[in-house]
C-alpha positions in Angstrom: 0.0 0.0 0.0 1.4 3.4 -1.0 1.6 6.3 1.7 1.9 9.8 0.4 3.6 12.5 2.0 1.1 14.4 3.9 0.5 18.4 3.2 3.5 20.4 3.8 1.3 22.1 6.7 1.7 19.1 8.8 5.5 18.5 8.0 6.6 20.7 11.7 4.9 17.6 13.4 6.7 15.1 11.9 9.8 16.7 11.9 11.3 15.3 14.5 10.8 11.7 14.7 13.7 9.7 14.0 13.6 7.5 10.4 12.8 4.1 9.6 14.9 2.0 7.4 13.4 0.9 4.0 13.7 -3.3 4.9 14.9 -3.5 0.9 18.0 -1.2 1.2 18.0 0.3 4.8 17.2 4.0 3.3 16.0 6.4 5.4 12.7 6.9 5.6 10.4 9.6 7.3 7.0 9.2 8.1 4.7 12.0 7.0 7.6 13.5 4.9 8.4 10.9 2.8 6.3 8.8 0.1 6.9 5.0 0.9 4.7 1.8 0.7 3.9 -0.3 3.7 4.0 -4.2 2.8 3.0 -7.0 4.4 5.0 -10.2 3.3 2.7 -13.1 2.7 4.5 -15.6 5.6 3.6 -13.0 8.2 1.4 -14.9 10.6 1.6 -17.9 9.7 2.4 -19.8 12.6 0.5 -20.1 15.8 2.7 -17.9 18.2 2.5 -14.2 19.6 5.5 -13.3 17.3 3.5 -14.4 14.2 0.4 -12.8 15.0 1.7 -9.3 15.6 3.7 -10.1 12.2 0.4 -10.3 10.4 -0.4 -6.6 11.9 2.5 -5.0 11.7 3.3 -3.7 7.8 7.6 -3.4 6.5 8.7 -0.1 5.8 9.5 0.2 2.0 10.7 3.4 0.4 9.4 4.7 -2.9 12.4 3.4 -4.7 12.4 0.0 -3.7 8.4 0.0 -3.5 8.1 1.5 -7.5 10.9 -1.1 -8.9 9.1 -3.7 -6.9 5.8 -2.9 -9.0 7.5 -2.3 -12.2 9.1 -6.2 -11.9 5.9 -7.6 -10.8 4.0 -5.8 -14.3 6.5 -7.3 -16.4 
């Protein structure tokens, strides 16, 4: 799922939280600045323990780099 970057008006909010890492290529990547993807990898929550179930809520980070060459490859 593609996130936008939200309205420059809310940027000063967001400006201070520290990064994630894209889980493709470890790029910086800031929530609410930034236009990334959030993907969930079809193994999460597969299993029957605590670990695997907050797996199957929690989404990777992904920047827009990895995210767009990642949809390019899967339309070819």
């Amino acid at each position: 799922m593609e996130v936008p970057a939200f309205p420059s008006v809310l940027w000063p909010a967001y400006a201070g939280l520290e990064p994630d890492a894209c889980v493709e290529c470890a790029a910086p990547v800031r929530h609410g600045l930034d236009r990334y993807y959030q993907r969930n990898d079809a193994g999460d929550g597969a299993g029957r323990s605590l670990e695997d179930a907050l797996l199957a809520l929690t989404y990777d980070c992904v920047c827009a780099r990895c995210g767009d060459a990642a949809i390019r490859e899967a339309a070819s």
